[in-house]
C-alpha positions in Angstrom: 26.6 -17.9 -1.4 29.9 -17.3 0.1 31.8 -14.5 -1.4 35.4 -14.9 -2.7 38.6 -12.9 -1.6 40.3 -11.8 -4.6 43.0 -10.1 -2.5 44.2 -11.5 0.1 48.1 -12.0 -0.1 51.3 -11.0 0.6 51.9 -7.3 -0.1 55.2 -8.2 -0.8 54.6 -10.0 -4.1 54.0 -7.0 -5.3 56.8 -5.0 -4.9 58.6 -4.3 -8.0 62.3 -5.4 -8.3 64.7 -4.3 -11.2 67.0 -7.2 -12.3 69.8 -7.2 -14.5 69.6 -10.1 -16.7 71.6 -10.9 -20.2 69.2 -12.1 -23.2 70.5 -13.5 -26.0 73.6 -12.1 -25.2 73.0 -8.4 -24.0 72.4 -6.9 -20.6 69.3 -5.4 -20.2 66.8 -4.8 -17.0 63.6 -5.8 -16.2 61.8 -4.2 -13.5 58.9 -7.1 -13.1 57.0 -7.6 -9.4 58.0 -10.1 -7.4 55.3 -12.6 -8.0 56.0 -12.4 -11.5 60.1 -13.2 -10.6 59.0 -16.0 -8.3 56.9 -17.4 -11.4 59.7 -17.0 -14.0 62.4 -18.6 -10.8 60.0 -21.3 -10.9 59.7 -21.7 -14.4 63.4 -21.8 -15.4 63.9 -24.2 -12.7 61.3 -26.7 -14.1 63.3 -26.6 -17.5 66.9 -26.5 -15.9 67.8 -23.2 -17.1 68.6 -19.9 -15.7 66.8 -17.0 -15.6 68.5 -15.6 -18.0 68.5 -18.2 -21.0 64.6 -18.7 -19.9 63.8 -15.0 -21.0 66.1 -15.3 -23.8 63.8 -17.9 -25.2 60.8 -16.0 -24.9 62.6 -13.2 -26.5 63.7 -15.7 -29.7 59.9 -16.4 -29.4 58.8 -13.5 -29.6 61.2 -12.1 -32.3 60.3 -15.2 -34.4 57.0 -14.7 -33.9 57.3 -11.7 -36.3 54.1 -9.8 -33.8 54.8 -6.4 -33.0 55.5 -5.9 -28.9 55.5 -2.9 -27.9 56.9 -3.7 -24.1 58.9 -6.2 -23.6 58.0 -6.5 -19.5 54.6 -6.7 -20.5 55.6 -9.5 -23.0 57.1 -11.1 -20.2 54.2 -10.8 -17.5 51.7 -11.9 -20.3 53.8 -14.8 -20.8 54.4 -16.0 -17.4 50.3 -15.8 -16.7 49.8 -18.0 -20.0 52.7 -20.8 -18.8 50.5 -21.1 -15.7 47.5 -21.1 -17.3 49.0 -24.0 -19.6 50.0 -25.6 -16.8 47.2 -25.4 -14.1 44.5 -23.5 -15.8 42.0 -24.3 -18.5 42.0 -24.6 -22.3 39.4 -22.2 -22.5 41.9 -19.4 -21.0 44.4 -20.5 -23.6 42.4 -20.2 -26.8 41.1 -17.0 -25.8 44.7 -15.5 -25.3 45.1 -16.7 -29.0 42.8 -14.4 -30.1 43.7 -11.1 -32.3 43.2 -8.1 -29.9 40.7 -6.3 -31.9 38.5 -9.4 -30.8 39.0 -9.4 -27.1 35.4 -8.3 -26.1 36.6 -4.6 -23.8 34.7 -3.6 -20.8 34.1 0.0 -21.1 32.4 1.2 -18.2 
């Protein structure tokens, strides 16, 4: 059985990049890698919005949502691995980032 390569990409992608971007109407900064740029780049394009008005949905999302987030740049990174999940991935992956945290079986080793 052949083994698989888990890393093997550009170093690049994961260079983090601060970027000043206005959600729902304020400036604020996100300091994201830039695989996770690429993804949201991609993802506004697909709905013909910017960058900008994409997070800002995510953010009305998430405020609507009436969760407690505790980071929003971890909101958004969680967010952009779910879209491709939803989009390429399998329904499994989806319900199990549905469940409550306390369930998410940990791997304490």
């Amino acid at each position: 059985m052949a083994s698989t390569t888990y890393g093997n990409f550009n170093a690049k992608l994961l260079k983090p990049r601060q970027r000043s971007v206005r959600v729902n109407g304020f400036a604020t900064c996100l300091r994201l890698e830039e695989i996770y740029w690429s993804i949201i780049e991609d993802l506004a394009r697909e709905e013909s919005l910017t960058v900008g008005k994409l997070i800002s949905r995510w953010a009305m999302e998430m405020d609507l949502s009436h969760e407690p987030v505790w980071n929003f740049t971890g909101y958004v990174r969680v967010v952009c691995v779910l879209q491709l999940i939803n989009r390429h991935g399998s329904a499994e992956m989806m319900d199990f980032a549905r469940l409550p945290v306390s369930s998410i079986p940990r791997n304490d080793t």
